[in-house]
Each structure stands twice: as structure tokens, then as C-alpha cells.
KOLLUMMAR-314211 format. One record per residue: residue in one letter; x, y, z of N, C-alpha, C in turn. Coordinates in steps of 0.02 Angstrom, whole numbers, plus 50000, padded with zeros to 5 digits. Layout:
% residues N
AXYZXYZXYZ;...
This chain:
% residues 293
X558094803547519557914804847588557954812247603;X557654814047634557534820847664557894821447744;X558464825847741558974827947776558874833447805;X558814834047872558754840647909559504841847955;X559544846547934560474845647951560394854247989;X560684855548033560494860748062561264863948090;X561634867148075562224868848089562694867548040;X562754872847997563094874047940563814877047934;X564344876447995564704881647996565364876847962;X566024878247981566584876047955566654869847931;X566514866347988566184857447940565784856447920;X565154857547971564384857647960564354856947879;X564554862347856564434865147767564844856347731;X565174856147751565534852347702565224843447709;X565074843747777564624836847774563974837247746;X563654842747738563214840047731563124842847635;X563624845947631563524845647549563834837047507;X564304830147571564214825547562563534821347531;X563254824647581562554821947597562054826147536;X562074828847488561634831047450562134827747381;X562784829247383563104824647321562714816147311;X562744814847385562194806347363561654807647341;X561444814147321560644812947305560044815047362;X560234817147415559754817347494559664823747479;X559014826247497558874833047490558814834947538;X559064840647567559354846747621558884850247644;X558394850747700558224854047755558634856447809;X558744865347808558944869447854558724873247865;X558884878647935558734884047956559174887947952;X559174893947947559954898247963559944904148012;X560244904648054560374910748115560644916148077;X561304917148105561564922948059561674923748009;X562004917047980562474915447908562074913647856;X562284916647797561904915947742561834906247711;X561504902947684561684899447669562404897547628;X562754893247647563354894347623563614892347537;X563984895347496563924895347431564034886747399;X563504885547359563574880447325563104874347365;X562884877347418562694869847440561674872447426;X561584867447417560654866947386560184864247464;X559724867947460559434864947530558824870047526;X558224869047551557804870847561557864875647645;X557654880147650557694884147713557174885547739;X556944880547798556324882747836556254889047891;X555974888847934555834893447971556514893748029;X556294886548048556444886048140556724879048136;X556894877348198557144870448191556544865048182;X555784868948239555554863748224555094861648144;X555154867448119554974867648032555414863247996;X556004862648014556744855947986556314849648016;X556074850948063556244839248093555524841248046;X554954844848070554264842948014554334841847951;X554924842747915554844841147842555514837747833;X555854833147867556304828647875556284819247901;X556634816347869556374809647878557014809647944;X557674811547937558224810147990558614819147994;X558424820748079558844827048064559454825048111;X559964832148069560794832148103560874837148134;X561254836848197561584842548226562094842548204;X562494850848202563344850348211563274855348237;X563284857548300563224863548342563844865748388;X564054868948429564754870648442564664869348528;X564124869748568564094867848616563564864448645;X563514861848718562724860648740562364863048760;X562244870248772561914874348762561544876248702;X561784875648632561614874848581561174870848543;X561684864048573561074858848549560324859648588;X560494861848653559974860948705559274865148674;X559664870448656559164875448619558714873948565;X559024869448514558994869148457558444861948452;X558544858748514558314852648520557554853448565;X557734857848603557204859748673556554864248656;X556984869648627556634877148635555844877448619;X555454881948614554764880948579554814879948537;X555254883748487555174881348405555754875848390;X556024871648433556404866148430556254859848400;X556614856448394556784849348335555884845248381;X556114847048431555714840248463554904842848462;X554894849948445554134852148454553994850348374;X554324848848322554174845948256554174840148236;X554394837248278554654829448270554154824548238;X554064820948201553844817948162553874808048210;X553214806948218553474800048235554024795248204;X554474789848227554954785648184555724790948168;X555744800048178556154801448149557104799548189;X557424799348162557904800548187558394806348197;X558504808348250559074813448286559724812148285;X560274813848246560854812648241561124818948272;X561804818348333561974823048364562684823848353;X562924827648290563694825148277564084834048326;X563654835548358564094840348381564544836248458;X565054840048493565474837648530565194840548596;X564654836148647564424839848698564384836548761;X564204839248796564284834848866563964828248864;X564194822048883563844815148898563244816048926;X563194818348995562794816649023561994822148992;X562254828648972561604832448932561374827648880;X561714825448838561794820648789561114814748821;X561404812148865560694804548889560204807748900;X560034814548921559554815848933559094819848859;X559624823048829559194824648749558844816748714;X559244814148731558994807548706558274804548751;X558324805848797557864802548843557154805748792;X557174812948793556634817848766556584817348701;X556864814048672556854813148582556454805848594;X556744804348620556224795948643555594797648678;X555534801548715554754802748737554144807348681;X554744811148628554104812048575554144808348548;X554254801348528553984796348475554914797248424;X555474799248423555804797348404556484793648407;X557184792848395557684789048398558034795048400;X558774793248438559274796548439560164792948445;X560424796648415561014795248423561504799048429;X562104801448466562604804048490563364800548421;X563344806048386563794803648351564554807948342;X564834812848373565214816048361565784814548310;X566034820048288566854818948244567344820748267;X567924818448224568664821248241568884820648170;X569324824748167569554827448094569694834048053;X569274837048096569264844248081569104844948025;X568994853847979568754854647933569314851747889;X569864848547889570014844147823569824838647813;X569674834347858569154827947858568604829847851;X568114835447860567524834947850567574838547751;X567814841547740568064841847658568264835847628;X568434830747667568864825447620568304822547640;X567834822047677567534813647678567754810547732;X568364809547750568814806047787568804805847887;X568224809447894567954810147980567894802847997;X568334804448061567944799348102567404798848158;X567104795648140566304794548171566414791148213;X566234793848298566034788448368565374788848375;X565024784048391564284784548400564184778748466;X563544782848501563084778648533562554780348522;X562184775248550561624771848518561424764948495;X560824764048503560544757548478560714755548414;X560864749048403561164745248317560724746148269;X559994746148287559734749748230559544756248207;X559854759648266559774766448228560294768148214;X560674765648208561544764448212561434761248113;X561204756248102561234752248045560744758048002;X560344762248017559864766048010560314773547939;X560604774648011561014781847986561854778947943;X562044773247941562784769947907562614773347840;X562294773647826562184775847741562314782047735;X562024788047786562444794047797563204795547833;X563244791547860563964791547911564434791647826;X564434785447789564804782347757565104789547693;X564694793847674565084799147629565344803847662;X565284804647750565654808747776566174805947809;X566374801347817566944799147864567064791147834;X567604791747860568194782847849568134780447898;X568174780647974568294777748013567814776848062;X567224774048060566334773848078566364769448136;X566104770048196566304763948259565564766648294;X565164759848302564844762548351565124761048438;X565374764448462565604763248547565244759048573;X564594761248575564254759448639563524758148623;X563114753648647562314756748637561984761248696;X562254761148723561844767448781562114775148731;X561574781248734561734785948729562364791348755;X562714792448752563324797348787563874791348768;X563944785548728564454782648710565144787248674;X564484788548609564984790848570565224798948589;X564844802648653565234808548660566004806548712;X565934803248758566354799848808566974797548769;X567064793548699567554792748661567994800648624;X567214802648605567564810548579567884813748616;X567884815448700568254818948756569004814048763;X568674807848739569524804548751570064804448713;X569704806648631570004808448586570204816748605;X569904819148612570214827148646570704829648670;X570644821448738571344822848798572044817248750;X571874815248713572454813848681572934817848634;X572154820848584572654826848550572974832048594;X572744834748644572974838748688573594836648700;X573584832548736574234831648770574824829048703;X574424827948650575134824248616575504831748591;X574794835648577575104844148547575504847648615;X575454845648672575804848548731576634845148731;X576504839648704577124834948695577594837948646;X577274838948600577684842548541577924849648567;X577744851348578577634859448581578214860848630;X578234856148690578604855348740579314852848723;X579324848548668580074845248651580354850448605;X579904852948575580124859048510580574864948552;X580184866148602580374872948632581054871548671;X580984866248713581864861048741582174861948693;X582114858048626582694858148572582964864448546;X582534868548538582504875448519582824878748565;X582974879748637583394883348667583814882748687;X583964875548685584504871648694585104873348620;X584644876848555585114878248504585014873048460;X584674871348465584594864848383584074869848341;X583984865948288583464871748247582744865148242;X582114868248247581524863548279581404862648213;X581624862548152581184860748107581954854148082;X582454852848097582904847348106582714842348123;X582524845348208582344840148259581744838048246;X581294840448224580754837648197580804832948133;X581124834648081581284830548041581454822848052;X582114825248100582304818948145581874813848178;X581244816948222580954812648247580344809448215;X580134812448149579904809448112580044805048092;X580564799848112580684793848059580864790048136;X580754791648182580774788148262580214785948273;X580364781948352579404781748365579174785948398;X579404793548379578864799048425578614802848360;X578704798048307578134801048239577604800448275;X577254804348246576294807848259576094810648207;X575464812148192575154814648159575154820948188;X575234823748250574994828348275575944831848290;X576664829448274577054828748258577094832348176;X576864827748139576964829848054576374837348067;X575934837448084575434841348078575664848948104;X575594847448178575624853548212576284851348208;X576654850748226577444854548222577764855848194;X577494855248130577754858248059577184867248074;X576544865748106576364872748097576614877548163;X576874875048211577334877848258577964879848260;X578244879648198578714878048172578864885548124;X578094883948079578044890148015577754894648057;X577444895748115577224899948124576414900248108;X575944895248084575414896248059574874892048094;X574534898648130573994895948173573404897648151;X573124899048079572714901248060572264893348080;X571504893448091571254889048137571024883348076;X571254874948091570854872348076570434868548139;X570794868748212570274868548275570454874048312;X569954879948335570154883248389570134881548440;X570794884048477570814885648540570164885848602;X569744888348571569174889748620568984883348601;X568774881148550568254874248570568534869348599;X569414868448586569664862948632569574865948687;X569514869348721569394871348796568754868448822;X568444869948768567624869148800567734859048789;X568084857448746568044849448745568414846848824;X568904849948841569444848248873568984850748955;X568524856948958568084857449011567624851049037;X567424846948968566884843348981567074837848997;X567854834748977568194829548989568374830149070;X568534835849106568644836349152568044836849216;X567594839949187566904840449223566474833349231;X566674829249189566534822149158566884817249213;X567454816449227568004812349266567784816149333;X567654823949341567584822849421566924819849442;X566244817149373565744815349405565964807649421;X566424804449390566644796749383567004794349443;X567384802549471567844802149523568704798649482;X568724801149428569364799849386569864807049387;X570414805949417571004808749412571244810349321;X571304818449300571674817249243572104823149234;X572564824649287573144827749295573334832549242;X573544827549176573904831049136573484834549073;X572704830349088572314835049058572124842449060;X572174842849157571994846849191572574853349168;X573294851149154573814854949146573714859849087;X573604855549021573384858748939572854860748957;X572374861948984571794866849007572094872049012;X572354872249041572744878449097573214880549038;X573744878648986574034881148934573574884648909;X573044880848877572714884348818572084891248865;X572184888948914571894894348946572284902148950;X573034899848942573344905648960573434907648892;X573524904548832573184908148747572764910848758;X572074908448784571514913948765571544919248771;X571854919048841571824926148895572434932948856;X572794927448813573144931548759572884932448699;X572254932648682572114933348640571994928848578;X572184923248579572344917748529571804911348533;X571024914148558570484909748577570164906048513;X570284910348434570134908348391570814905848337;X571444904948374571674904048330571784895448348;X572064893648293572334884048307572424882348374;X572394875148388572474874348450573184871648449;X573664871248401574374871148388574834878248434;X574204882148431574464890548469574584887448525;X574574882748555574784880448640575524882348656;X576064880448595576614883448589576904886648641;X576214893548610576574900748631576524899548695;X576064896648740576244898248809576674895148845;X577064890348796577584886748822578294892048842;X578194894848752578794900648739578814905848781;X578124906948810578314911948842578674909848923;X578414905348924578464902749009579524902048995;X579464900248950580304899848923580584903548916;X580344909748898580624917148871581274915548805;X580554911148762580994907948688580594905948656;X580544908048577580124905948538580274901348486;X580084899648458580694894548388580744896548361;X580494901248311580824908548283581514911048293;X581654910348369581994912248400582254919848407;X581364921548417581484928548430581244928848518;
């Protein structure tokens, strides 16, 4: 099959060199970045030069503005579009832009689906992403054959379009707050005089084990925020979750709060580093770090 995969960056690269290990041959474009080393793909012009010589193309783009571009523009997916093709949208973008890219992928003669991930670039290296999707079951049963070498945990949500972004924002406000949770008990234990990598130990074998516990608070801990999610993009996830609930008329308080943390990182500088960096604006609000400097 012929793969038009369009957004090659930290995951991007690693899914879709999944997707050429099965045998699928690689249609892309590239903006700034060189094609990235090791992966095989043919390089067209424009986006809409990818959907014209593609049977199913992929997004992994960083916002909706992006996709909008990439999907819209003159030389966009949809001015190439091929009758029957399918649009897979694994970037993380607003719902409601989302029904409407879809609406316009359906009025040139093709299918779409909203599939975002979670996992970050070590799930998208391992295979191991999890896939939310909406969309119709057969374009759903359509694309399983690609889902399946990038990710373990494959669900379609919903069949209306904006399913599977609406799960991805809920997955967002969970990691958020569970990394606000940590970050928050670390910095209590920590000034209170325990040492956080104890107390962490400790609560690892409780029921306030987490993944996001073993994960980030072991890297809050070492000190190491080198990024496997930045800061900035949970913002922009954690914007859309919130921009999202005031169209629903949904209250989400404590979402609204970790906004406002990771807001006060950026503004320090720390927009590209982990979103584990939430920490620091705890420490500072504390005037205590776990370092305990």
C-alpha cells in the first residue's frame, strides 16, 4: 500500500518507519527537516502531490492550524485527493475543527478519521501507542492494519468524527493532574524533611502507584526534564480541553489550575522542556526544591 504520512517529527518518524517495516511504501513532503535518517520514502512536492500518489494519507502535525493548512491550503491534501482515499488524523487537535476537516474530506470524494495518540516518543519507538479514533467502522476496519504496528491499545470511541480527539483531551486532563498530584506530594514530603525519592519508593507499592508516579517522579526527582512531552504542547492540549468544556458548558476547575502551572514554566522558560517540569512551579511557589536547594 502506498502511505502518505505527512509530519515526520519526534514520533511522526518512528511511526511511520513502523509502517514501511510492513512493507507500505512512504509518500512525504518535507518543510524544514531533512528527511529523517534511515527511514525510505519517496518525497513529493506539496501535500497535495502526497494524497495524488497515495492510496491512505497520515497526519501527525502539532496543532490545528497545521493540520488546517496541510489539509486546506491550495497545495493541500484535499486539492490532491484521489476518490475512495482515506485521511487519517493522528495529530492532537481541536474536536470541533476536526468535524469540520472531515466534513471537507467527505465533500471531495474521500473518508476520514480522527485518530490521535498517547504515549509519547517511547510508545511511538516501541510500537506500543495508544490509538483513540472516530469515525465510521469501516474506515475504522479500513486503517486496523496500520493502527496495529504502531500501537497496543486501538479503540475506536465513537463513529461521529471528533470522537477520538474528545478522548485524547481527556487523556490530557488526566495526565495533568495526576503529574500535578505527584509533583505536589513530592514537594509536601520534601519540605516537611523526608527525602522524595523514599517517599516515592514507598508509595510505589500503595495505591497511589502510577505510571506517571514511577515515570515522572522518578524524573522530578533526578532532575531530568529533557522532553519526552513538552510543556508547550500540553498547554496547547490542556487549551483545547478547556476551550472544548466551555462550548459543552462543563466546569473543569482543576484542569483550569495545571494550565496555569505549566503556564507559569513557560513564562520561565521551560516551554520545551518535559511536562514533568510542572514541579518547578510548585517549588517555587514553596521556596523548596527536592534537591533541596
Amino acid at each position: 500500500m502506498r502511505i502518505g504520512f505527512i509530519g515526520l517529527g519526534v514520533m511522526g518518524a518512528p511511526m511511520a518507519g513502523h509502517l514501511t517495516a510492513g512493507g507500505n511504501t512512504l509518500v512525504t513532503c518535507l518543510n524544514r527537516s531533512p528527511l529523517p535518517e534511515g527511514l525510505v520514502a519517496t518525497v513529493a512536492q506539496n501535500p497535495c502531490a502526497v494524497a495524488r500518489d497515495s492510496d491512505i494519507v497520515i497526519l501527525m502535525l502539532p496543532d490545528t492550524p497545521d493540520v488546517e493548512r496541510v489539509l486546506m491550503g491550495a497545495d493541500g491534501v484535499i486539492a490532491g485527493l484521489n476518490p475512495g482515499t482515506l485521511v487519517i488524523d493522528m495529530s492532537t487537535i481541536s474536536p470541533i475543527a476536526t468535524a469540520q476537516f472531515a466534513e471537507a474530506v467527505r465533500a471531495a470524494g474521500g473518508s476520514y478519521l480522527d485518530a490521535p495518540v498517547s504515549g509519547g516518543e517511547v510508545g511511538a519507538k516501541a510500537g506500543s501507542l495508544t490509538i483513540m479514533v472516530g469515525g465510521a467502522e469501516e474506515d475504522f476496519a479500513r486503517a486496523l492494519p496500520l493502527f496495529q504496528p504502531m500501537g497496543k491499545n486501538i479503540t475506536l470511541v465513537g463513529t461521529a468524527n471528533g470522537a477520538g480527539q474528545i478522548c485524547k483531551l481527556a487523556n490530557q486532563i488526566i495526565v495533568a493532574l495526576n503529574i500535578e498530584a505527584v509533583a505536589e506530594a513530592l514537594v509536601f514530603a520534601s519540605k516537611a524533611g523526608c527525602d522524595p525519592a523514599r517517599v516515592r519508593q514507598a508509595l510505589m507499592g500503595g495505591f497511589a502507584a502510577s505510571r506517571i508516579l514511577e515515570v515522572h517522579g522518578e524524573r522530578m526527582i533526578a532532575r531530568s526534564f529533557d522532553p519526552g512531552f513538552r510543556i508547550r504542547l500540553h498547554q496547547k492540549d490542556l487549551a483545547l480541553a478547556l476551550s472544548s468544556a466551555r462550548e459543552l458548558g462543563v466546569a473543569l476547575p482543576n484542569t483550569a489550575t495545571a494550565q496555569e502551572l505549566m503556564n507559569s514554566c513557560s513564562a520561565k522558560g521551560l516551554r520545551d522542556a518535559d511536562h514533568s517540569a510542572l514541579v518547578q512551579a510548585l517549588e517555587s511557589m514553596a521556596d523548596h526544591a527536592l534537591s533541596g536547594g
